[in-house]
PDB file with SEQRES, HELIX, SHEET and CRYST1 records, atoms N, CA, C and O in Angstrom:
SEQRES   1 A   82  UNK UNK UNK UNK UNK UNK UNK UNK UNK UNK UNK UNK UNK          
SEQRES   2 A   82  UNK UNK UNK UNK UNK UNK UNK UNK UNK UNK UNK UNK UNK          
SEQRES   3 A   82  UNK UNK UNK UNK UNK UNK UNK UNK UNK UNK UNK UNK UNK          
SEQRES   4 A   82  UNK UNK UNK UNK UNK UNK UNK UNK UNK UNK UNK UNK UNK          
SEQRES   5 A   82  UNK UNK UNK UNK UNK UNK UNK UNK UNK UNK UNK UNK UNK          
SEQRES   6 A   82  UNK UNK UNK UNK UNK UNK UNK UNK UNK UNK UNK UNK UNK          
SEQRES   7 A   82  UNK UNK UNK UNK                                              
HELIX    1 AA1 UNK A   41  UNK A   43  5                                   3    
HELIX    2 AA2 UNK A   48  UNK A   53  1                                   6    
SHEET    1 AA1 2 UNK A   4  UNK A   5  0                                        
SHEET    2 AA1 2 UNK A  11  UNK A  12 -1                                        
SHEET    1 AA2 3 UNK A  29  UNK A  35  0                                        
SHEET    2 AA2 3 UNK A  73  UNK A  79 -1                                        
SHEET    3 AA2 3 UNK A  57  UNK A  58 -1                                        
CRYST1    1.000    1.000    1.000  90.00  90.00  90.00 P 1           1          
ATOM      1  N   UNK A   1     151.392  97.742 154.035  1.00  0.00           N  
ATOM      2  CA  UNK A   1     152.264  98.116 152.941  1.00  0.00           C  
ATOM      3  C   UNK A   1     153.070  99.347 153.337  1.00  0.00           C  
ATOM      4  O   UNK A   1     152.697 100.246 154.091  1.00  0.00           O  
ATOM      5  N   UNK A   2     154.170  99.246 152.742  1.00  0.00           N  
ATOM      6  CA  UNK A   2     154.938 100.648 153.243  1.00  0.00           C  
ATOM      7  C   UNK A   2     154.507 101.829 151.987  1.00  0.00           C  
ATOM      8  O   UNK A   2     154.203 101.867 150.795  1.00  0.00           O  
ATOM      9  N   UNK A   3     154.717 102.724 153.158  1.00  0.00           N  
ATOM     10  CA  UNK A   3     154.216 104.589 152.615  1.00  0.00           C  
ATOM     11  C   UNK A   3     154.648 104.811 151.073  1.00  0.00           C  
ATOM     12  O   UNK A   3     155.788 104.386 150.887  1.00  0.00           O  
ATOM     13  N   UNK A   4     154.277 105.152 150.354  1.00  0.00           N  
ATOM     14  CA  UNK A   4     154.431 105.751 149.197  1.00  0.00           C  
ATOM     15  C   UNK A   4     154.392 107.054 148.703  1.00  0.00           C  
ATOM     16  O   UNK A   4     153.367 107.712 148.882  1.00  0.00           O  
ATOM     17  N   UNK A   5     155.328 107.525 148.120  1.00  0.00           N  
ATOM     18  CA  UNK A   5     155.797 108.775 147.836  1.00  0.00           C  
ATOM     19  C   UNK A   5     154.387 109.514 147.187  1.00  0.00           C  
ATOM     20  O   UNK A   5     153.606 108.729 146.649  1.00  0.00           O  
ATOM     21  N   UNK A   6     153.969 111.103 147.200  1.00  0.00           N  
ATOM     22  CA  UNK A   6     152.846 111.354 146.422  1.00  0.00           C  
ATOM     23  C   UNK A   6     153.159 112.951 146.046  1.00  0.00           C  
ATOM     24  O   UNK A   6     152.216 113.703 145.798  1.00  0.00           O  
ATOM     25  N   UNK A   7     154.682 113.472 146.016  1.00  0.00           N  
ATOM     26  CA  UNK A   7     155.093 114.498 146.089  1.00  0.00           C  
ATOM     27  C   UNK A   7     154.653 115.511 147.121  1.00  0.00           C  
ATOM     28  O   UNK A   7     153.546 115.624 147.646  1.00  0.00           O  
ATOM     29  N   UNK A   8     155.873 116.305 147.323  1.00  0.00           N  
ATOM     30  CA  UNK A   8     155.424 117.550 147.841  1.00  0.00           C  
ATOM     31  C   UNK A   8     155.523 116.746 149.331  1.00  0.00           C  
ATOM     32  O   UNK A   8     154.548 116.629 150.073  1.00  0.00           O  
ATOM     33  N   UNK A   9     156.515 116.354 149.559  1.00  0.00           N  
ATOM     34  CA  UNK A   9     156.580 115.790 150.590  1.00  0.00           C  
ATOM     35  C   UNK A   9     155.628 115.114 151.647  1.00  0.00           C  
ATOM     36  O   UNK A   9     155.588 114.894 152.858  1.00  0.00           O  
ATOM     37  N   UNK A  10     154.867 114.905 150.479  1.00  0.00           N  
ATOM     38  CA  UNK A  10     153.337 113.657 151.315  1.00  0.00           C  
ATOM     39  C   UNK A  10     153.489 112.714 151.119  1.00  0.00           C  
ATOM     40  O   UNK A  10     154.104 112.428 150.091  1.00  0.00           O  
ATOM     41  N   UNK A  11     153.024 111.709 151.975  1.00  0.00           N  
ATOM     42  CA  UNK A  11     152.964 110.296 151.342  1.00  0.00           C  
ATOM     43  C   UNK A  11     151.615 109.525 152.050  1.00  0.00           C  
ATOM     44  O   UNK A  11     150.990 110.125 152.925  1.00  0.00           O  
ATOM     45  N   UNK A  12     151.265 108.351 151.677  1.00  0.00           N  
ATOM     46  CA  UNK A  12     150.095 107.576 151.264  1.00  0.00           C  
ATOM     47  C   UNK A  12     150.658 106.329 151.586  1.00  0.00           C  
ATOM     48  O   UNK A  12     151.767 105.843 151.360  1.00  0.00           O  
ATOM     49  N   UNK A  13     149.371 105.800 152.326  1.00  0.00           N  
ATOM     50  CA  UNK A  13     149.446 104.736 152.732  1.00  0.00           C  
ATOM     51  C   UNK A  13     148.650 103.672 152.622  1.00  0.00           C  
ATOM     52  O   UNK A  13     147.641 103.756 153.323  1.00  0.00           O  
ATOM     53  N   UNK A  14     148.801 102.201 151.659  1.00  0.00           N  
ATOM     54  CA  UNK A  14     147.702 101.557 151.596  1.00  0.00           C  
ATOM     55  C   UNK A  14     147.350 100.603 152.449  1.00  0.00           C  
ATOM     56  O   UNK A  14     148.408 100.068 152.781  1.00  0.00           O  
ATOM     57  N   UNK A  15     146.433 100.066 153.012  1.00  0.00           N  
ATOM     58  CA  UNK A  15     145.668  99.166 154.074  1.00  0.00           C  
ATOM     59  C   UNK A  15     144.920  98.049 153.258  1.00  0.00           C  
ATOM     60  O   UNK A  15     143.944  98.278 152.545  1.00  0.00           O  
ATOM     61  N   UNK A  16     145.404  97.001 153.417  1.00  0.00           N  
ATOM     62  CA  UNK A  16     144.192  95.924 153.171  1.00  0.00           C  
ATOM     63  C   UNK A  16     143.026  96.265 154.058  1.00  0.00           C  
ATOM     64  O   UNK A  16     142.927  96.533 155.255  1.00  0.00           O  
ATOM     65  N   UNK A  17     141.778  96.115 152.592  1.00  0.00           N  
ATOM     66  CA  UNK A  17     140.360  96.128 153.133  1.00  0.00           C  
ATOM     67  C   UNK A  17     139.636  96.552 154.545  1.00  0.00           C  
ATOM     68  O   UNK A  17     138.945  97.395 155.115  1.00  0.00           O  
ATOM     69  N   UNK A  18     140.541  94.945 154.692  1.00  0.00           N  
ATOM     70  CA  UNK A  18     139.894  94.189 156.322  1.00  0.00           C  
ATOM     71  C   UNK A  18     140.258  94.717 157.057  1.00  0.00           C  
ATOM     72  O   UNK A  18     139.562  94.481 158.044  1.00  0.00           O  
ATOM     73  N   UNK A  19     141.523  95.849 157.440  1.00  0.00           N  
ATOM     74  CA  UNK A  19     142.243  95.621 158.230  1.00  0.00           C  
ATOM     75  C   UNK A  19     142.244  97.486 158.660  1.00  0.00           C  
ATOM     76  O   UNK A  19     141.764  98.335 157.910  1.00  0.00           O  
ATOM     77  N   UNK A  20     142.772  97.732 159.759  1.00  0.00           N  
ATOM     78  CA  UNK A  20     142.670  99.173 160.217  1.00  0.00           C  
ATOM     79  C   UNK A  20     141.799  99.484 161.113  1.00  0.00           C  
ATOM     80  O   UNK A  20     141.370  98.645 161.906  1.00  0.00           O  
ATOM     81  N   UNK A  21     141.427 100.707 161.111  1.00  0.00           N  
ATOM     82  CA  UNK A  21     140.541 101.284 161.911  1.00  0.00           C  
ATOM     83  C   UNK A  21     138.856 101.638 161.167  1.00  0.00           C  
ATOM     84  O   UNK A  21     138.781 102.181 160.064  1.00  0.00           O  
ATOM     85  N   UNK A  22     138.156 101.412 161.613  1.00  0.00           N  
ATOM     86  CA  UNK A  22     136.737 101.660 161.416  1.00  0.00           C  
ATOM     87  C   UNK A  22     136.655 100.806 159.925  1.00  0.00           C  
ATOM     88  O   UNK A  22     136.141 101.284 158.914  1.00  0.00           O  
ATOM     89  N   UNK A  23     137.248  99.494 160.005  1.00  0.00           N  
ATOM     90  CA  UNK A  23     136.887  99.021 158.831  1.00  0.00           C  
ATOM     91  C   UNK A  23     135.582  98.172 158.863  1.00  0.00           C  
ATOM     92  O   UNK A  23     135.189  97.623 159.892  1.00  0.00           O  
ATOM     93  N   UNK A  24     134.991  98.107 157.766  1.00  0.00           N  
ATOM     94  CA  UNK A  24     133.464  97.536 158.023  1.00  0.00           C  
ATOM     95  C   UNK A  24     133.165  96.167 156.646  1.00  0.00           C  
ATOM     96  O   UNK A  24     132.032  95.719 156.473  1.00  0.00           O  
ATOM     97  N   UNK A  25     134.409  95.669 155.784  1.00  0.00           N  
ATOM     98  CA  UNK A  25     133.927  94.853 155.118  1.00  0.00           C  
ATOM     99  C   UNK A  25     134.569  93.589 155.646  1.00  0.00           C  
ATOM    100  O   UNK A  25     135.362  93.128 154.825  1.00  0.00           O  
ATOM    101  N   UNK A  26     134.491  93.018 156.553  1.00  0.00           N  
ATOM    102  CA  UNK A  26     134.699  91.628 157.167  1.00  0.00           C  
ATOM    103  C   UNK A  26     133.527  90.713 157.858  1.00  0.00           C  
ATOM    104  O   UNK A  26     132.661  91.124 158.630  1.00  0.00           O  
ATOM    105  N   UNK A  27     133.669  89.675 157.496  1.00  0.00           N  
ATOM    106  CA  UNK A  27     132.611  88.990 158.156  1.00  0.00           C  
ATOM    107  C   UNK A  27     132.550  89.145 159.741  1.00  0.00           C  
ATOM    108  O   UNK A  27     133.495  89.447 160.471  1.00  0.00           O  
ATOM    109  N   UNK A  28     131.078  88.840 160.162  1.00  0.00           N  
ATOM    110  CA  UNK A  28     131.024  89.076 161.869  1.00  0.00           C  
ATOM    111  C   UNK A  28     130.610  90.068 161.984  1.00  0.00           C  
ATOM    112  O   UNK A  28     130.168  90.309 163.107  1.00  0.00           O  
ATOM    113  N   UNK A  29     130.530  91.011 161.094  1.00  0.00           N  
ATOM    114  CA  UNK A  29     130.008  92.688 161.654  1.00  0.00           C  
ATOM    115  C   UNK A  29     128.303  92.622 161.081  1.00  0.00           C  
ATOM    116  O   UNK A  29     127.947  91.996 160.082  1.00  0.00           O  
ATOM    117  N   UNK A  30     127.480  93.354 161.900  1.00  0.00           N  
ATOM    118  CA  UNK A  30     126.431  93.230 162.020  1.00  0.00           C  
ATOM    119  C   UNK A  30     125.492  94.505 162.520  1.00  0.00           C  
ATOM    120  O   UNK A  30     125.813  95.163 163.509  1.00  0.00           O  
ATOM    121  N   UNK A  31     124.109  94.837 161.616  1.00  0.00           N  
ATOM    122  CA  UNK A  31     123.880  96.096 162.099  1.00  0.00           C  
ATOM    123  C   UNK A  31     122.442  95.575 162.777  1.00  0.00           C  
ATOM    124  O   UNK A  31     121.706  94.787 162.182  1.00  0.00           O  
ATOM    125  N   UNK A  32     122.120  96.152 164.181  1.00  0.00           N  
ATOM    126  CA  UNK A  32     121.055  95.427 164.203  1.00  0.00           C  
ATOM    127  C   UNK A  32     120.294  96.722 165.815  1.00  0.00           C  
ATOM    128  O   UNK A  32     120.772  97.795 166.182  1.00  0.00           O  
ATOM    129  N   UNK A  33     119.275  96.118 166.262  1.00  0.00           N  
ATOM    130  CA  UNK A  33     118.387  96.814 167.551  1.00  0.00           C  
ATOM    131  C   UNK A  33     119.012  96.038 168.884  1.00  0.00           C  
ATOM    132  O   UNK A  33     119.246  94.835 169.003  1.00  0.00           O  
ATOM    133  N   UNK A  34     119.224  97.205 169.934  1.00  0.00           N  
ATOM    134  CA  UNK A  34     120.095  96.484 170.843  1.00  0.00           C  
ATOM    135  C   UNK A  34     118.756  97.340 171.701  1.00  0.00           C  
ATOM    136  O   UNK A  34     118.056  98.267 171.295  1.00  0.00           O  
ATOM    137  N   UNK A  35     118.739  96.587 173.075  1.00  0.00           N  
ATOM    138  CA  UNK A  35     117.791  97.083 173.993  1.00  0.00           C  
ATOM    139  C   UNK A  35     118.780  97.210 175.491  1.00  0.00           C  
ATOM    140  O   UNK A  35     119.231  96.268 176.141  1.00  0.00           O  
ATOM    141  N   UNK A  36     118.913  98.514 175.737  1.00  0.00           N  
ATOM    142  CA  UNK A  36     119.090  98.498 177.147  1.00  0.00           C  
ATOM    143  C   UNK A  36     118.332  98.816 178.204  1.00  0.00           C  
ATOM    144  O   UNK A  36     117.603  99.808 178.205  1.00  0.00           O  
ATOM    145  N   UNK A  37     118.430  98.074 179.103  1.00  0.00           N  
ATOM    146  CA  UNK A  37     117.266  98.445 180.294  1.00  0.00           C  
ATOM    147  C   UNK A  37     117.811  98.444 181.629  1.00  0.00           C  
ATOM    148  O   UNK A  37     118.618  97.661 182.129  1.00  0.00           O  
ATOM    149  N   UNK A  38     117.170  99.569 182.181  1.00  0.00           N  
ATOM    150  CA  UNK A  38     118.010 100.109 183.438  1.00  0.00           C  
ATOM    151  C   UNK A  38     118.317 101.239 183.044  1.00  0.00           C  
ATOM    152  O   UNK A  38     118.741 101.776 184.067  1.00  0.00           O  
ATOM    153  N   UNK A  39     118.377 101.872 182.331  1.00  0.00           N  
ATOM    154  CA  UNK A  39     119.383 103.381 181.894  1.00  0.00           C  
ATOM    155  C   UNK A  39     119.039 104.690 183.020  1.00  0.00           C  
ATOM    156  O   UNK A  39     117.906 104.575 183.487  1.00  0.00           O  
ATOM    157  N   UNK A  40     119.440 105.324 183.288  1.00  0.00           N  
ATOM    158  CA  UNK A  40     119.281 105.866 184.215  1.00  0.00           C  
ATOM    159  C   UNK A  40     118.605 107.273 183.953  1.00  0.00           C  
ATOM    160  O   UNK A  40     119.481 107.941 183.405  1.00  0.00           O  
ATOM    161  N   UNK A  41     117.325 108.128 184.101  1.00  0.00           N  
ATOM    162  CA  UNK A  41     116.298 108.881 183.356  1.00  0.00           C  
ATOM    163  C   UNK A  41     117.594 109.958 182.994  1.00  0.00           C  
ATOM    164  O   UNK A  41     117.534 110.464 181.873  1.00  0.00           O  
ATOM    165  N   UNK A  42     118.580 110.283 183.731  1.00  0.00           N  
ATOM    166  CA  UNK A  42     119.238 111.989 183.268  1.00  0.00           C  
ATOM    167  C   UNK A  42     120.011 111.366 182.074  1.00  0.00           C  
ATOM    168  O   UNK A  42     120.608 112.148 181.335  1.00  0.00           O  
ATOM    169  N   UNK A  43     120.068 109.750 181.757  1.00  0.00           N  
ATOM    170  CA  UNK A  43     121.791 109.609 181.176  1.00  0.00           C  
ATOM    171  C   UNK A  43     120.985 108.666 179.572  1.00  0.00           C  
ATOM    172  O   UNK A  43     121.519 107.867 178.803  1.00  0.00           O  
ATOM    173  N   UNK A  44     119.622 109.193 179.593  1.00  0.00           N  
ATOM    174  CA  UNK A  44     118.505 108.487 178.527  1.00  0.00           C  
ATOM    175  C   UNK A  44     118.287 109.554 177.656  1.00  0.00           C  
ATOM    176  O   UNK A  44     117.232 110.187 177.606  1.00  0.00           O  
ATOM    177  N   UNK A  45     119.515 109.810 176.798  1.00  0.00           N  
ATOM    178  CA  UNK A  45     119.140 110.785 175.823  1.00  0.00           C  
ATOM    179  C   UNK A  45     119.953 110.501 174.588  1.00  0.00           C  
ATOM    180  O   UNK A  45     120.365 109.341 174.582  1.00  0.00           O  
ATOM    181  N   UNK A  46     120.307 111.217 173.539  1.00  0.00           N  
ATOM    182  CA  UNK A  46     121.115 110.385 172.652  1.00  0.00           C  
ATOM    183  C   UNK A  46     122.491 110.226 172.482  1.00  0.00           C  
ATOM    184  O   UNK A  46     123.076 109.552 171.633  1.00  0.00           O  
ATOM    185  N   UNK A  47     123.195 111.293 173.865  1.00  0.00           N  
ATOM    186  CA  UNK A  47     124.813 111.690 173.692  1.00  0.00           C  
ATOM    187  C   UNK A  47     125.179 110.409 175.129  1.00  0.00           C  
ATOM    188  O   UNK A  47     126.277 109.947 175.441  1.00  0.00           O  
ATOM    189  N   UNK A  48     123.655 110.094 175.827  1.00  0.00           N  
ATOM    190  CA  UNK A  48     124.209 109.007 176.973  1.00  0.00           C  
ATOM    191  C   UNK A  48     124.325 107.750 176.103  1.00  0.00           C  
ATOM    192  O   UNK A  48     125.388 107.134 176.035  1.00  0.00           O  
ATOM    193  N   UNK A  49     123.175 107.358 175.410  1.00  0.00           N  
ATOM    194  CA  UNK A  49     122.881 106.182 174.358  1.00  0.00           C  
ATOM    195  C   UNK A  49     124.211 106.031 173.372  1.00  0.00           C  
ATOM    196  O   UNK A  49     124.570 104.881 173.119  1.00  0.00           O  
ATOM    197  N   UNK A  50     124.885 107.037 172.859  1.00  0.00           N  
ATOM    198  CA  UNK A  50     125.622 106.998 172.034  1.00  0.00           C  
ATOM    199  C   UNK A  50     127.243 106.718 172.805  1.00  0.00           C  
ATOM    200  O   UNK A  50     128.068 106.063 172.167  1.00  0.00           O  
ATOM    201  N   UNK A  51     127.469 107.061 173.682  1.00  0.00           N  
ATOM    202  CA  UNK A  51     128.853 107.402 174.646  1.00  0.00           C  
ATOM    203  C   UNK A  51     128.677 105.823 174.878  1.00  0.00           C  
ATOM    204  O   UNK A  51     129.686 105.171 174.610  1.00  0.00           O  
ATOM    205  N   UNK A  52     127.387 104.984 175.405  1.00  0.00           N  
ATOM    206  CA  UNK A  52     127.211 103.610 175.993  1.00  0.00           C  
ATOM    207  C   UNK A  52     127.790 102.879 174.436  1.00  0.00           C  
ATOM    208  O   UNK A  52     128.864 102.277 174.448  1.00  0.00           O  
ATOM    209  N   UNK A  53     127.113 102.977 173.347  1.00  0.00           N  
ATOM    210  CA  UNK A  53     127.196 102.110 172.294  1.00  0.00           C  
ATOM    211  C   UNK A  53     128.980 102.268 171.749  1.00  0.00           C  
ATOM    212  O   UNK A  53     129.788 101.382 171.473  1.00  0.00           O  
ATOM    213  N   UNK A  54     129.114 103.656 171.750  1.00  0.00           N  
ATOM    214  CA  UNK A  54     130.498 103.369 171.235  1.00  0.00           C  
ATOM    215  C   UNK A  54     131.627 103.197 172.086  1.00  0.00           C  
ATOM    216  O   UNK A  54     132.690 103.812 172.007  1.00  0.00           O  
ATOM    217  N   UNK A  55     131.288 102.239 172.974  1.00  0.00           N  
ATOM    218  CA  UNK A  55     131.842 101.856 173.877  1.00  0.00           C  
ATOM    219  C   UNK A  55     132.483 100.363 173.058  1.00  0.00           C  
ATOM    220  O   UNK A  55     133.633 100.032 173.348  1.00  0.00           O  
ATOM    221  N   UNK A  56     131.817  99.646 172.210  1.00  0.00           N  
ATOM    222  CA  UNK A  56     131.847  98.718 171.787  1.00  0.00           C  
ATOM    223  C   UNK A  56     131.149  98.348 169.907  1.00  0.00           C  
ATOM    224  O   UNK A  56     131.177  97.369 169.161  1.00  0.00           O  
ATOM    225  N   UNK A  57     130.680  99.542 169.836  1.00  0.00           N  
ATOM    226  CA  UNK A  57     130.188  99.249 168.307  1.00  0.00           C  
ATOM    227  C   UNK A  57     129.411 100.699 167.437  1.00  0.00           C  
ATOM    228  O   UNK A  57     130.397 101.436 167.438  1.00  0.00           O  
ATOM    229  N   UNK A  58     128.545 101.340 166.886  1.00  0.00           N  
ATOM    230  CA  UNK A  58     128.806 102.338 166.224  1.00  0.00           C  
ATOM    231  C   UNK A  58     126.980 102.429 166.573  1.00  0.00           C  
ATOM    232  O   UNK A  58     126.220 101.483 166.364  1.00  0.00           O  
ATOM    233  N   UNK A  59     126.579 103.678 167.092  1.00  0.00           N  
ATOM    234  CA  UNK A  59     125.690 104.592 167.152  1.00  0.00           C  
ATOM    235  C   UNK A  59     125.124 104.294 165.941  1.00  0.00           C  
ATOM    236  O   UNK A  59     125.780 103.562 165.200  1.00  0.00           O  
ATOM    237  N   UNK A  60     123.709 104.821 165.447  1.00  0.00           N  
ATOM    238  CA  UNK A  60     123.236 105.004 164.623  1.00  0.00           C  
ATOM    239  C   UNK A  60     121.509 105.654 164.652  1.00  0.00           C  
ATOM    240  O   UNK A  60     121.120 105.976 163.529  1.00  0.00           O  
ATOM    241  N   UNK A  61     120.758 105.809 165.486  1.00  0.00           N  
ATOM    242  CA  UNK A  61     119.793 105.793 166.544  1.00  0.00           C  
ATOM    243  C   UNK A  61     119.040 105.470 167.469  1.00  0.00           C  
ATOM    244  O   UNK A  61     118.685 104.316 167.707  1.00  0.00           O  
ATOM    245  N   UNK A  62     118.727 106.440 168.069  1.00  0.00           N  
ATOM    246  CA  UNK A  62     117.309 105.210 169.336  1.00  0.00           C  
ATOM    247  C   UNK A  62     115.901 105.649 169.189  1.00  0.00           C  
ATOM    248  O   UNK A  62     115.698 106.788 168.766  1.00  0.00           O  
ATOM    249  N   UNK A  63     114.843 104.829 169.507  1.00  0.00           N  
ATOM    250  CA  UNK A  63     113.933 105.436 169.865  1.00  0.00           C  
ATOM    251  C   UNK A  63     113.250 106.145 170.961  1.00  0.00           C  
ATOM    252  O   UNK A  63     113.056 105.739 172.107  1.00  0.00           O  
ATOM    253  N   UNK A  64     112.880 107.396 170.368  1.00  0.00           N  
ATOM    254  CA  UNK A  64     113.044 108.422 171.791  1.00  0.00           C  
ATOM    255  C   UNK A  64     111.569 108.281 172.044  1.00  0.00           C  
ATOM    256  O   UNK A  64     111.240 108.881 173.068  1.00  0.00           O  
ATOM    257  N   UNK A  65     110.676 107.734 171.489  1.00  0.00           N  
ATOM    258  CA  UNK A  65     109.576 108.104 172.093  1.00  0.00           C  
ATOM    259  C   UNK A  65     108.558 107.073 172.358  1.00  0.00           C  
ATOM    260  O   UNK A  65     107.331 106.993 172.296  1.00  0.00           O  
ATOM    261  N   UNK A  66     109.951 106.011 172.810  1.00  0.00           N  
ATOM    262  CA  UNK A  66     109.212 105.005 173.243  1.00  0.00           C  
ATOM    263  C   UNK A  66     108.452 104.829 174.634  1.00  0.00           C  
ATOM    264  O   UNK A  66     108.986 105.256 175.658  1.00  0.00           O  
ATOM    265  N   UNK A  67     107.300 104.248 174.674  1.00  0.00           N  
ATOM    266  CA  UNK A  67     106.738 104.839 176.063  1.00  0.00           C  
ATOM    267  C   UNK A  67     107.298 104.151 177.121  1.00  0.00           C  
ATOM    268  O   UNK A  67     107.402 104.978 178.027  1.00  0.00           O  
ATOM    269  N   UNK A  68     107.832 102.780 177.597  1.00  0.00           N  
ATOM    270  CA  UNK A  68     108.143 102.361 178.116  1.00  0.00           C  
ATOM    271  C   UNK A  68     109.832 103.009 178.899  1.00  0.00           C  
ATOM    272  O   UNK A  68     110.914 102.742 178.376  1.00  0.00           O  
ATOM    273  N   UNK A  69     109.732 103.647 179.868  1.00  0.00           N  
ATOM    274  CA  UNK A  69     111.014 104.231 180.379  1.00  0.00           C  
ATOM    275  C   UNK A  69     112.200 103.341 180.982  1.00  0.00           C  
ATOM    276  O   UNK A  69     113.306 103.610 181.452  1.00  0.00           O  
ATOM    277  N   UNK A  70     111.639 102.418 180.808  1.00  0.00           N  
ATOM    278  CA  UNK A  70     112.714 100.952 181.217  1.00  0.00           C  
ATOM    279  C   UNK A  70     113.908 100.625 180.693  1.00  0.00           C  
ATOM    280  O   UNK A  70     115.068 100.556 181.100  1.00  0.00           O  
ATOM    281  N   UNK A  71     113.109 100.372 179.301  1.00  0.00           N  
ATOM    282  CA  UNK A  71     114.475 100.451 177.949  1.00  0.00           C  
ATOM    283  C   UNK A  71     114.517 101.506 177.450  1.00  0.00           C  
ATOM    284  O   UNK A  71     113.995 102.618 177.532  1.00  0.00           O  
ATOM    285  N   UNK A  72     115.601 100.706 176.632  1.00  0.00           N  
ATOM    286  CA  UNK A  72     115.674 101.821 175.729  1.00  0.00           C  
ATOM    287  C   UNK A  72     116.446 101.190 174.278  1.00  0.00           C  
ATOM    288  O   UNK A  72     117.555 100.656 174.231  1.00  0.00           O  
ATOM    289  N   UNK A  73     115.567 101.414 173.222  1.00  0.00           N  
ATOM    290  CA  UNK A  73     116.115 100.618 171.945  1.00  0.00           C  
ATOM    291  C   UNK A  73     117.100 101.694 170.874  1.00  0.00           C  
ATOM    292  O   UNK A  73     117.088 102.884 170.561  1.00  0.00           O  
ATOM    293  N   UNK A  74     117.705 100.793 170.639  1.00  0.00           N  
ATOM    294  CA  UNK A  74     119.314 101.720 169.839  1.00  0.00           C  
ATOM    295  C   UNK A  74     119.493 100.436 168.985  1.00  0.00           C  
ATOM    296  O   UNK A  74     119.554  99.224 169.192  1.00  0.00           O  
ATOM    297  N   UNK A  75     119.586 101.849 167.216  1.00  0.00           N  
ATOM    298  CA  UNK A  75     119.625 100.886 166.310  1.00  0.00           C  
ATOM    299  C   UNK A  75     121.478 100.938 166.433  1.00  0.00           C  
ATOM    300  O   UNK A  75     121.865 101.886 167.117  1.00  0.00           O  
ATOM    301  N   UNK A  76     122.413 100.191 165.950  1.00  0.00           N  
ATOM    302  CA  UNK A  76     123.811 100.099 166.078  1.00  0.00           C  
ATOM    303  C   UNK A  76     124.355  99.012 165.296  1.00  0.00           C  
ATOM    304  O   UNK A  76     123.803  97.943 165.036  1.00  0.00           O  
ATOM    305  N   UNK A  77     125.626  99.452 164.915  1.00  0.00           N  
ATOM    306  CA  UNK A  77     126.400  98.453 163.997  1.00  0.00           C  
ATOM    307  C   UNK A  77     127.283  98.093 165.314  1.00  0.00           C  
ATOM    308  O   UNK A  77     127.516  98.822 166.278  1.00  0.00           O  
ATOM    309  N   UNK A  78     127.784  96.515 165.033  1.00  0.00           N  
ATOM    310  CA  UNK A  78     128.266  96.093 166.252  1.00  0.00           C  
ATOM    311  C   UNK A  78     129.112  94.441 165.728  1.00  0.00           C  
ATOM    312  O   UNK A  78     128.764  93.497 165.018  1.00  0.00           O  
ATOM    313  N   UNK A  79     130.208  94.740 166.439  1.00  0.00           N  
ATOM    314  CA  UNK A  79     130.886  92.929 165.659  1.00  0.00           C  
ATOM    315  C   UNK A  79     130.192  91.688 166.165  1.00  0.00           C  
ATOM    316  O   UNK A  79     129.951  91.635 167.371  1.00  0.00           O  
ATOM    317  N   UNK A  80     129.741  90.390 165.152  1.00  0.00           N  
ATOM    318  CA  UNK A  80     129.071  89.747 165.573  1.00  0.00           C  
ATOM    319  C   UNK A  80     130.190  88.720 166.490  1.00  0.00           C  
ATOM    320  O   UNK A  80     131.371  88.479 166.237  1.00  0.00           O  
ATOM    321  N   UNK A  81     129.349  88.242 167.612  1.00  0.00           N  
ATOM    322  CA  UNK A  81     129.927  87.338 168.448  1.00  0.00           C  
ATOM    323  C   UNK A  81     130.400  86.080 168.430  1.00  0.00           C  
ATOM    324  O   UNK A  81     129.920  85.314 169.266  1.00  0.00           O  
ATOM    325  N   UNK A  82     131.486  85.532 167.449  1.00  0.00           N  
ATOM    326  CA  UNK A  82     131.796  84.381 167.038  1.00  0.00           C  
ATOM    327  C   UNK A  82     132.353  83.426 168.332  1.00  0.00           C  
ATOM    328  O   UNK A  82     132.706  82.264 168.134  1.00  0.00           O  
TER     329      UNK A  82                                                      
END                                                                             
């Protein structure tokens, strides 16, 4: 939609729903436990976990004290794969 006046020389802009940036009410999107394995011990923390996920879908946490140093589980919102 085009910009709309809101005085004071601002203006406003409306977006369908679906559509834009970081929008989250469309079908296909999905929040769920992703497991990576292989991570590398210096880059297994939550700013490496997080830099990897929002590579492709939205951070949310991991578990840090999982004993297994292999994986590594990260909860994340992420578009589902149609």
């Amino acid at each position: 939609l085009p910009p709309q006046t809101w005085g004071n020389d601002r203006f406003v802009r409306f977006m369908k729903h679906d559509e834009g940036e970081s929008f989250r009410g469309v079908q296909g999107f999905r929040q769920g436990l992703l497991t990576f394995l292989g991570v590398p011990l210096d880059l297994r923390n939550t700013n490496g976990l997080r830099a990897a996920v929002n590579t492709f879908g939205k951070f949310h946490h991991w578990i840090s004290d999982d004993p297994y140093l292999v994986r590594s589980l990260v909860f994340a919102s992420f578009f589902e794969d149609v």
